[in-house]
Every structure is written in structure tokens, then in C-alpha cells.
Biotite code that builds the C-alpha atoms (Angstrom):
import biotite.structure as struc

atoms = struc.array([
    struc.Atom([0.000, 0.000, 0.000], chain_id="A", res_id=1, res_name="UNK", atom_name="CA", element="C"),
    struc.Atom([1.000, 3.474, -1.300], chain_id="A", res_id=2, res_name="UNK", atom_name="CA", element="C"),
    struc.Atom([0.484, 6.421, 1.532], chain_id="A", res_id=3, res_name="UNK", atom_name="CA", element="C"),
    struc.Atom([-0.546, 9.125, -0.781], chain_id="A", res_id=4, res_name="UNK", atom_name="CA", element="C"),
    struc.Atom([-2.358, 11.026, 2.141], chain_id="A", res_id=5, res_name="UNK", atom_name="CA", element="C"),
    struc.Atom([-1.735, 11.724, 5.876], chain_id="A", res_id=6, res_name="UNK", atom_name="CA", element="C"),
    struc.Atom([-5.194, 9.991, 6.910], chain_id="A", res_id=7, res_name="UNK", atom_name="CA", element="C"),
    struc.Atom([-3.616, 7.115, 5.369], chain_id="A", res_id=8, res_name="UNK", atom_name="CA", element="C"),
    struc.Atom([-0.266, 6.838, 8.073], chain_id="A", res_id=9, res_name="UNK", atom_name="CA", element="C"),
    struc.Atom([-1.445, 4.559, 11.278], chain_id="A", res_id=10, res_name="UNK", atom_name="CA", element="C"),
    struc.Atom([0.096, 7.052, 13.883], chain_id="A", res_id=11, res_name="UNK", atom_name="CA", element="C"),
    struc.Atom([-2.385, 9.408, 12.433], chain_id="A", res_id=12, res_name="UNK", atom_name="CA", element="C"),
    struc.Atom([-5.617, 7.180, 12.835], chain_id="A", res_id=13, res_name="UNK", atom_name="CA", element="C"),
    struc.Atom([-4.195, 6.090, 16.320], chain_id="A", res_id=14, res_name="UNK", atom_name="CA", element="C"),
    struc.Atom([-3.816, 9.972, 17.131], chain_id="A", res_id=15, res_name="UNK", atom_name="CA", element="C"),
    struc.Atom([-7.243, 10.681, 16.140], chain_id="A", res_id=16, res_name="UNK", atom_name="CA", element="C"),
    struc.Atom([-9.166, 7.799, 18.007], chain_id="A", res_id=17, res_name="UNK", atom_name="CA", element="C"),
    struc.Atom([-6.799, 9.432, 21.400], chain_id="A", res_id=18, res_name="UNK", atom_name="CA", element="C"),
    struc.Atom([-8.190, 12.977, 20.418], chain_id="A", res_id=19, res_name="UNK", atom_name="CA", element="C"),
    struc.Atom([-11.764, 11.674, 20.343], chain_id="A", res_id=20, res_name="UNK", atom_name="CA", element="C"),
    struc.Atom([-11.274, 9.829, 23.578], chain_id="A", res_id=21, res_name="UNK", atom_name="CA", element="C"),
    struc.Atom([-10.115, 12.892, 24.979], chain_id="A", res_id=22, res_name="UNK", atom_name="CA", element="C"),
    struc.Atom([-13.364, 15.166, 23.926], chain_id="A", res_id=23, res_name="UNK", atom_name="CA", element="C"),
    struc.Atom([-14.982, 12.296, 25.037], chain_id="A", res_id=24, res_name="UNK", atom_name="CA", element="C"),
    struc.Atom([-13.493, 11.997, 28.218], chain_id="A", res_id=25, res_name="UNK", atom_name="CA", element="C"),
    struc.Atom([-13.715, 16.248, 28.630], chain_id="A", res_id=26, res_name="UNK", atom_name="CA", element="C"),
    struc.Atom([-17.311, 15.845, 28.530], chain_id="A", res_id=27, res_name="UNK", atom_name="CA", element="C"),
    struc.Atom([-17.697, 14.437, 31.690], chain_id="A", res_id=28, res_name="UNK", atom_name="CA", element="C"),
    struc.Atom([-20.169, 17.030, 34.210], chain_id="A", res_id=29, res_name="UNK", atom_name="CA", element="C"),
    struc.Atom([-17.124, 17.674, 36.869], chain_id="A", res_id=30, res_name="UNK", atom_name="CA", element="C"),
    struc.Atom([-14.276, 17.417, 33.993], chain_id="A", res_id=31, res_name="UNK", atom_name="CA", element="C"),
    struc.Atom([-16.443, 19.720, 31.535], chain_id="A", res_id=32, res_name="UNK", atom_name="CA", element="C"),
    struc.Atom([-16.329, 22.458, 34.502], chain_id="A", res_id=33, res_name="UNK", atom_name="CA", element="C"),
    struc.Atom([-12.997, 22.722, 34.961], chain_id="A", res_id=34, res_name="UNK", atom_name="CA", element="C"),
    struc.Atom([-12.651, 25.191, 31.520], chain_id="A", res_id=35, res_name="UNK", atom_name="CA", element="C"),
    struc.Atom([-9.156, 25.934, 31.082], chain_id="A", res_id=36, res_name="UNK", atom_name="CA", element="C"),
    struc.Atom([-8.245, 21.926, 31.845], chain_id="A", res_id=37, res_name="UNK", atom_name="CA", element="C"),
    struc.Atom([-10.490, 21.191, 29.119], chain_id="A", res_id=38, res_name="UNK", atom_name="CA", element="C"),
    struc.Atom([-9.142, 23.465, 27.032], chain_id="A", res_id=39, res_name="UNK", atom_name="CA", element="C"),
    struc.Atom([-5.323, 22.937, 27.119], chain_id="A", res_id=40, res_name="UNK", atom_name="CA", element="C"),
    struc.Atom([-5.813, 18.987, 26.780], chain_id="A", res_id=41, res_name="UNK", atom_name="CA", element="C"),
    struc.Atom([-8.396, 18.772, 24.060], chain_id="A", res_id=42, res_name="UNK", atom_name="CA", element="C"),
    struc.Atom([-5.729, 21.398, 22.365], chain_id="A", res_id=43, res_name="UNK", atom_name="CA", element="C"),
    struc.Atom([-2.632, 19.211, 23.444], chain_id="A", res_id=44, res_name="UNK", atom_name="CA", element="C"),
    struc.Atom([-4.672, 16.227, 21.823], chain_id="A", res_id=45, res_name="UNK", atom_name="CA", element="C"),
    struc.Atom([-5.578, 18.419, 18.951], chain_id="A", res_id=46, res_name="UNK", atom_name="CA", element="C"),
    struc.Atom([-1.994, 19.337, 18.223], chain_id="A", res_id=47, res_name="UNK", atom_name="CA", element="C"),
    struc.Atom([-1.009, 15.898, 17.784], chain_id="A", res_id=48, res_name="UNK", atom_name="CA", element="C"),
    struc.Atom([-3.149, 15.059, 15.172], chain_id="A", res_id=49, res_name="UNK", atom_name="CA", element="C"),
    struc.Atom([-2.529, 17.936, 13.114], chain_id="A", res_id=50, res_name="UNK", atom_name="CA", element="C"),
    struc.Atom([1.311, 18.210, 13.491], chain_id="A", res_id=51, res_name="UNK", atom_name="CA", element="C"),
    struc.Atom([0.999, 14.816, 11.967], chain_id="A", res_id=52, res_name="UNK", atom_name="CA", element="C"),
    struc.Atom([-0.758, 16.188, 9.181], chain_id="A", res_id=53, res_name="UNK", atom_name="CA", element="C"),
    struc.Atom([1.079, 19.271, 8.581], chain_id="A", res_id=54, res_name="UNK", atom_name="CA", element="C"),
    struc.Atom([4.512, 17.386, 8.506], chain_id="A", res_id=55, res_name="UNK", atom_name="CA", element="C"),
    struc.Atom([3.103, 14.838, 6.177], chain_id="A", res_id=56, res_name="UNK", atom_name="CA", element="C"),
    struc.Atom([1.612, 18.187, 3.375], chain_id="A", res_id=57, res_name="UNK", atom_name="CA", element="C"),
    struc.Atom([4.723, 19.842, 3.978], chain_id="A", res_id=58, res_name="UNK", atom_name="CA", element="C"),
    struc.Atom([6.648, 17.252, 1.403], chain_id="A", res_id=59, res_name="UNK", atom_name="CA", element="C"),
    struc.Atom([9.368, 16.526, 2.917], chain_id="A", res_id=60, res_name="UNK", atom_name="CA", element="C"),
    struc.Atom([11.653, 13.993, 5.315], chain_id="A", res_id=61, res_name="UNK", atom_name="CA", element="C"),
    struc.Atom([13.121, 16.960, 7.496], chain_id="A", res_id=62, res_name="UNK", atom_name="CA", element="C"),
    struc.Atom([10.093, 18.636, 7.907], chain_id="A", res_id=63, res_name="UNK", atom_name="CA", element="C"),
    struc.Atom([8.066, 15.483, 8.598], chain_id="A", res_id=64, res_name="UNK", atom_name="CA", element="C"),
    struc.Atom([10.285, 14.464, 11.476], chain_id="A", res_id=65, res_name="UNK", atom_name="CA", element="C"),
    struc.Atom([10.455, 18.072, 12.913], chain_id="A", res_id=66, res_name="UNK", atom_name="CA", element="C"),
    struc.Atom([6.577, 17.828, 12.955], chain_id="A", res_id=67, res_name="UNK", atom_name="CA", element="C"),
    struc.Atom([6.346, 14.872, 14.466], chain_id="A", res_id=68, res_name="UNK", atom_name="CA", element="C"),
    struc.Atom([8.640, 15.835, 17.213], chain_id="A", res_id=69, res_name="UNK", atom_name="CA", element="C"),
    struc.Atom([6.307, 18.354, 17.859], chain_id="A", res_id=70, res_name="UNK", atom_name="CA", element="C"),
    struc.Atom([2.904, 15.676, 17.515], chain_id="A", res_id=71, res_name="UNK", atom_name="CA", element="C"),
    struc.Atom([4.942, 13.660, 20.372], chain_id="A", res_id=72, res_name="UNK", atom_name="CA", element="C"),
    struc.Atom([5.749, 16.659, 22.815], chain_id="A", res_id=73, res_name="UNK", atom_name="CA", element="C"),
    struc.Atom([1.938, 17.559, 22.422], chain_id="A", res_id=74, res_name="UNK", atom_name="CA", element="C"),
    struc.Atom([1.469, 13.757, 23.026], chain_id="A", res_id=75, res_name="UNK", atom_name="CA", element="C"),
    struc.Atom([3.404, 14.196, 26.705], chain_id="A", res_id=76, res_name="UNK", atom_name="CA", element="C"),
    struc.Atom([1.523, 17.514, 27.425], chain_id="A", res_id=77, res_name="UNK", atom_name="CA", element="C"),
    struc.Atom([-1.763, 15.121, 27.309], chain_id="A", res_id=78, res_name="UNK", atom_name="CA", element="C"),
    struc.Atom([-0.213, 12.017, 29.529], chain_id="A", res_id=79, res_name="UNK", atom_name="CA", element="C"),
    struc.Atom([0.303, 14.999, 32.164], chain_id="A", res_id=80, res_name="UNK", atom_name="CA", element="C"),
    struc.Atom([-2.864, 16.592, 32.004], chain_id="A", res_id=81, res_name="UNK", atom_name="CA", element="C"),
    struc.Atom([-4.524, 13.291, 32.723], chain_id="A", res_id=82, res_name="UNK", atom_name="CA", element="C"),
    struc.Atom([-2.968, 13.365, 35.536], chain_id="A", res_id=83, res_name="UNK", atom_name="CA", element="C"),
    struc.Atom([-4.069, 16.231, 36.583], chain_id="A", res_id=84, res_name="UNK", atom_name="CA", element="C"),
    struc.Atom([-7.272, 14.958, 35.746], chain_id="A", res_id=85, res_name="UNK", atom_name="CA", element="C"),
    struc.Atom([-6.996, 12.448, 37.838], chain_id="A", res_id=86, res_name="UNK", atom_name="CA", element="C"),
    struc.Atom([-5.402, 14.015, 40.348], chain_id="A", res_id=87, res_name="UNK", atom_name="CA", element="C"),
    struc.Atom([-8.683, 16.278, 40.571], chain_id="A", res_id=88, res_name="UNK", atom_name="CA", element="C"),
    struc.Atom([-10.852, 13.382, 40.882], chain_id="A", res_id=89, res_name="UNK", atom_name="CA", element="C"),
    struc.Atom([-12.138, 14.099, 37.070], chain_id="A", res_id=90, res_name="UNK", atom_name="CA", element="C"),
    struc.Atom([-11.589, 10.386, 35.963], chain_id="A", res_id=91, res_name="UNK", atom_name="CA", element="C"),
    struc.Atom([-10.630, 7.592, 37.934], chain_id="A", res_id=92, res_name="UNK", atom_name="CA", element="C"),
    struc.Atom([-6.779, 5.698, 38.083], chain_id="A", res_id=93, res_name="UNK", atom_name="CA", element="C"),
    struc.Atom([-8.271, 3.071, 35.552], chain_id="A", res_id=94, res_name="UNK", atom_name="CA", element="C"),
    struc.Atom([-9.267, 5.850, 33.137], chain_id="A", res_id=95, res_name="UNK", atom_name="CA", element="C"),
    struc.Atom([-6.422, 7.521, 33.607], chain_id="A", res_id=96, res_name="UNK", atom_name="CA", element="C"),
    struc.Atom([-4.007, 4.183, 33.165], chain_id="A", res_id=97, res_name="UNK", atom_name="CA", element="C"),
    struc.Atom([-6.185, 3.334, 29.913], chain_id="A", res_id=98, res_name="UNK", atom_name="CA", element="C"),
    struc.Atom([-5.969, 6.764, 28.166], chain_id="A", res_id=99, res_name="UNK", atom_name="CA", element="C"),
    struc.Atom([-2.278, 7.027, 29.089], chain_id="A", res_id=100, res_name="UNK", atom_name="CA", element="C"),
    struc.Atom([-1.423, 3.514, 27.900], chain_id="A", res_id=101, res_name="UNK", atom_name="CA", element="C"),
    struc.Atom([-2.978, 5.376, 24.294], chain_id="A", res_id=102, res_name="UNK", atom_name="CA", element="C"),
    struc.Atom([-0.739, 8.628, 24.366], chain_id="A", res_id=103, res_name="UNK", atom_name="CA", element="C"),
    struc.Atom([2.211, 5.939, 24.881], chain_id="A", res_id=104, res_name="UNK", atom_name="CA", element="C"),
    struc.Atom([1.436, 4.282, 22.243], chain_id="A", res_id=105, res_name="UNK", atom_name="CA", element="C"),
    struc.Atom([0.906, 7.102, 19.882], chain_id="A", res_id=106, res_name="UNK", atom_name="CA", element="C"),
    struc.Atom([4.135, 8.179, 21.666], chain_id="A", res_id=107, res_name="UNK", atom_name="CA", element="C"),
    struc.Atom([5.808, 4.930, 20.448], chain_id="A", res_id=108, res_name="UNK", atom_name="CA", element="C"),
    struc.Atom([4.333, 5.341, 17.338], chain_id="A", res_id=109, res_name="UNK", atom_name="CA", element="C"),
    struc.Atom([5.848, 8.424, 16.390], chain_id="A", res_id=110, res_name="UNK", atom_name="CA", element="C"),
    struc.Atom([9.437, 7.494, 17.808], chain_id="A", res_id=111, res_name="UNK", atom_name="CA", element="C"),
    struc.Atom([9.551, 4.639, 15.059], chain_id="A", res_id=112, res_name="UNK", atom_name="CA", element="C"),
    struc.Atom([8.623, 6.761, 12.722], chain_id="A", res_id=113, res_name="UNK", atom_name="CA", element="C"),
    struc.Atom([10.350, 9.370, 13.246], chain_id="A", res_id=114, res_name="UNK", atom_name="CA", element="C"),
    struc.Atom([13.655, 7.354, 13.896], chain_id="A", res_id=115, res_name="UNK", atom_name="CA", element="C"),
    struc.Atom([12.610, 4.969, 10.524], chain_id="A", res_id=116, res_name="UNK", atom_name="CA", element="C"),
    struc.Atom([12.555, 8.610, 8.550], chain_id="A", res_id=117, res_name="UNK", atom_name="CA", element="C"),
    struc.Atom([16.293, 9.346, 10.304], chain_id="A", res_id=118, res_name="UNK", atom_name="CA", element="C"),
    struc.Atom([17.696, 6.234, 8.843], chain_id="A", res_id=119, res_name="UNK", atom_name="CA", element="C"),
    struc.Atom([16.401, 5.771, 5.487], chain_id="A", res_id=120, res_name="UNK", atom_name="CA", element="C"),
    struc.Atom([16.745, 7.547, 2.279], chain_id="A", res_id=121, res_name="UNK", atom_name="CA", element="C"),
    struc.Atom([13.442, 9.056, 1.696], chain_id="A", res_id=122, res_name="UNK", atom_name="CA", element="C"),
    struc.Atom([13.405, 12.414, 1.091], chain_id="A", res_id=123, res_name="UNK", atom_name="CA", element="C"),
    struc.Atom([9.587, 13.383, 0.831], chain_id="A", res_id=124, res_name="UNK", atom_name="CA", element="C"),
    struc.Atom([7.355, 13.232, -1.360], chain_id="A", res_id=125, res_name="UNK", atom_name="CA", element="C"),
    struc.Atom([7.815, 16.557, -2.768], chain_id="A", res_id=126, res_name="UNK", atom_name="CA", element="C"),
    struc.Atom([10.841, 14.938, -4.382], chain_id="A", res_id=127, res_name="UNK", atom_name="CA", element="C"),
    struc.Atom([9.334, 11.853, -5.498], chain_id="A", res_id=128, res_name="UNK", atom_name="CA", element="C"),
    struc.Atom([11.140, 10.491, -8.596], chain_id="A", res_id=129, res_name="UNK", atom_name="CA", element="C"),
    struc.Atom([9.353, 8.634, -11.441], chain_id="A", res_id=130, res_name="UNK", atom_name="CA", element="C"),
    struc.Atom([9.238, 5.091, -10.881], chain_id="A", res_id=131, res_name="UNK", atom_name="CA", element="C"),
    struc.Atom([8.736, 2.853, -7.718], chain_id="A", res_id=132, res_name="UNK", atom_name="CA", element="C"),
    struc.Atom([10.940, 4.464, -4.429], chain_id="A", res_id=133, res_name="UNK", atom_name="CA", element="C"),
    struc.Atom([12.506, 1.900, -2.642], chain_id="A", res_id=134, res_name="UNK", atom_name="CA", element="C"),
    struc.Atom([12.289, 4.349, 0.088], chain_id="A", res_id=135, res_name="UNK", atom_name="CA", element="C"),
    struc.Atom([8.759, 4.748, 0.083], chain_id="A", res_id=136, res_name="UNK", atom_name="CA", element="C"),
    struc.Atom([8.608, 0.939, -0.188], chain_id="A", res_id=137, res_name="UNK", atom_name="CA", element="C"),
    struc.Atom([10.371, 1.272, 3.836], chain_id="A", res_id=138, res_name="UNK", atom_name="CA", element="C"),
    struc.Atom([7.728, 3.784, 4.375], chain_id="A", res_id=139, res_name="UNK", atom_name="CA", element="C"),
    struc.Atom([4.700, 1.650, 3.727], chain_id="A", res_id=140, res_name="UNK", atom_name="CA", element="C"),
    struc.Atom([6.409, -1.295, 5.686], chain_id="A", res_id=141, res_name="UNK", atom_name="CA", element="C"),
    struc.Atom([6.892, 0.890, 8.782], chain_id="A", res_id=142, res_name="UNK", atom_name="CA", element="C"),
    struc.Atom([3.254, 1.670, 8.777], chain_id="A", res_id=143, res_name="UNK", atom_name="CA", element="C"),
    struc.Atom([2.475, -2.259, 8.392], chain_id="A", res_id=144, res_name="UNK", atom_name="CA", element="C"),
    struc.Atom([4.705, -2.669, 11.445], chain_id="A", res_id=145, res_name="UNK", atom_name="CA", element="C"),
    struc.Atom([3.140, 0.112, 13.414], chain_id="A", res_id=146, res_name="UNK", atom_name="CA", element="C"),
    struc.Atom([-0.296, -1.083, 12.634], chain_id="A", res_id=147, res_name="UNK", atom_name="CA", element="C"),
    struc.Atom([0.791, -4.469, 14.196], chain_id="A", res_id=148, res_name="UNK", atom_name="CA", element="C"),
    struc.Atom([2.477, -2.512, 17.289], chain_id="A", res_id=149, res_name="UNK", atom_name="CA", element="C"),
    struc.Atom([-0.823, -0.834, 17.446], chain_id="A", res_id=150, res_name="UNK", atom_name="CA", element="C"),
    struc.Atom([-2.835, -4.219, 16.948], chain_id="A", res_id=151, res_name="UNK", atom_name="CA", element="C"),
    struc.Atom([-0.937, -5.710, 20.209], chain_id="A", res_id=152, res_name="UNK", atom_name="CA", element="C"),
    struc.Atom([-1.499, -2.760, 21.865], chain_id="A", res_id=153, res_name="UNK", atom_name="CA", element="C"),
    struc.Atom([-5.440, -2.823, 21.912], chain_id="A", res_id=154, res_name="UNK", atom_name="CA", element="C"),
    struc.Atom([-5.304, -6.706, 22.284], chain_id="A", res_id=155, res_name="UNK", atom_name="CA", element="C"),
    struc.Atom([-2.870, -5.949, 25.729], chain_id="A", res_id=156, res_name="UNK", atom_name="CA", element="C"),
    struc.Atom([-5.416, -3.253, 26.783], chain_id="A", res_id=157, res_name="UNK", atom_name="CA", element="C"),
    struc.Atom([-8.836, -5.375, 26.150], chain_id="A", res_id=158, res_name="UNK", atom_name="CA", element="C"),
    struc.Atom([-6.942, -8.201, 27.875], chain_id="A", res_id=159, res_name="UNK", atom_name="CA", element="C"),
    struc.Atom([-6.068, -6.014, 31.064], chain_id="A", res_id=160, res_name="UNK", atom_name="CA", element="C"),
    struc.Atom([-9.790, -4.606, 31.135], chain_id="A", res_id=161, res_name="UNK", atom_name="CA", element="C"),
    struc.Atom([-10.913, -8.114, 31.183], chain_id="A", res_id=162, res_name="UNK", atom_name="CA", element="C"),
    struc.Atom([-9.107, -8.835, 34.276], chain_id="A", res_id=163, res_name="UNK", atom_name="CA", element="C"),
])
């Protein structure tokens, strides 16, 4: 499979199913009252997603893997404000665990890519050369790999709920 958009990458749909769990979450009746909380993690979440996305359109390696730096320090700021969450009594320690076992797995997500990108010799897409890219080839294996990593993560999660 050819990633011709950003919706395409796995770290992206992982990112987005943690941002709707957060507005999810946010909703809550004591959570939703506590305005600026709301605010900075639903943004934190927010940025994640679209750091993805704006690395990805800008068309190139370098800029990807600034981006996604970015995507995975926005990733952190939401594992802390959970806490605080928590720490509030706005969601409970199993809530908390659960959504932070997702940011570290987006987290983990993004560190393979961005370290895959380091190592290999694709330069973006903006300079894409005729022909089949071996590079790109890597590209669309990572995201097979990280879609397993991603697999194994839910299957660990639904296990430990089951407990």
C-alpha cells in the first residue's frame, strides 16, 4: 500500500481515536467544569493530530520528522494533564491508566517513525522520482509494522480490562 495522504499513516488514525477519547473523556459534568483543563488537553490532543498532518503536506523527510517531534511533545503535554485529571478526581486511576497507555502508544508510534525517517533515504514526497521508491517501499512497511504494534497494543489493553 502506497500512503498518498496523511489519513492514510497509522500514527495518524491512532492519534485521532486518542483525540476523540479525549473530547470524550472532557465531557464528563465535573471534567467539563474545569474550563481551562479542558481546554489545554483537548488542544494538546488536537496538536497531535494535526502536526501529523502538517509534517506529512509539507513534502518533505526533514520537515516530517520536525513535525512529528512536535505531535509527540503535544502527546506528553496530554499524559500529564490526565494526571491532573486524575489528580482532581475528574476520571478515575483506571481511566487515567487506559488513556495514558494510548498517548504511549501514539508516543511509540511516532518514535519509530520518526527514527525509521532518520535512517532511510526518503526524502519526501515533494521529491518523489518517477518510478517505484525503494524508500517509500520502507515507508509503507513501517506503517504495516506500526499497525501491528498498534494491533498488540489494543489486544494488551482489552486483555487487562478483562481482568
Amino acid at each position: 500500500m502506497t500512503v498518498h495522504r496523511f489519513e492514510e499513516l497509522r500514527v495518524y488514525q491512532q492519534a485521532r481515536a486518542l483525540t476523540n477519547d479525549v473530547y470524550r473523556l472532557t465531557r464528563s459534568s465535573a471534567f467539563a467544569r474545569d474550563f481551562g483543563l479542558v481546554d489545554q488537553i483537548r488542544r494538546a490532543a488536537v496538536s497531535v493530530m494535526s502536526n501529523i498532518a502538517e509534517g506529512f503536506e509539507r513534502g518533505t523527510s526533514n520537515e516530517l520528522v520536525q513535525f512529528l517531534y512536535i505531535a509527540k511533545g503535544s502527546c506528553g503535554e496530554v499524559r500529564a494533564q490526565l494526571t491532573i485529571a486524575c489528580d482532581q478526581g475528574y476520571i478515575n486511576a483506571r481511566e487515567s491508566e487506559r488513556m495514558t497507555g494510548e498517548c504511549r502508544l501514539v508516543s511509540a508510534m511516532l518514535n519509530r517513525f520518526i527514527e525509521y525517517l532518520k535512517d532511510s533515504r526518503f526524502t519526501g514526497l515533494k521529491h518523489k522520482r518517477s518510478g517505484r521508491d525503494p524508500a517509500l517501499a520502507a515507508m509503507e512497511e513501517q506503517c504495516r509494522v506500526l499497525d501491528e504494534l498498534a494491533a498488540e497494543r489494543r489486544r494488551r489493553n482489552a486483555a487487562t480490562e478483562n481482568r
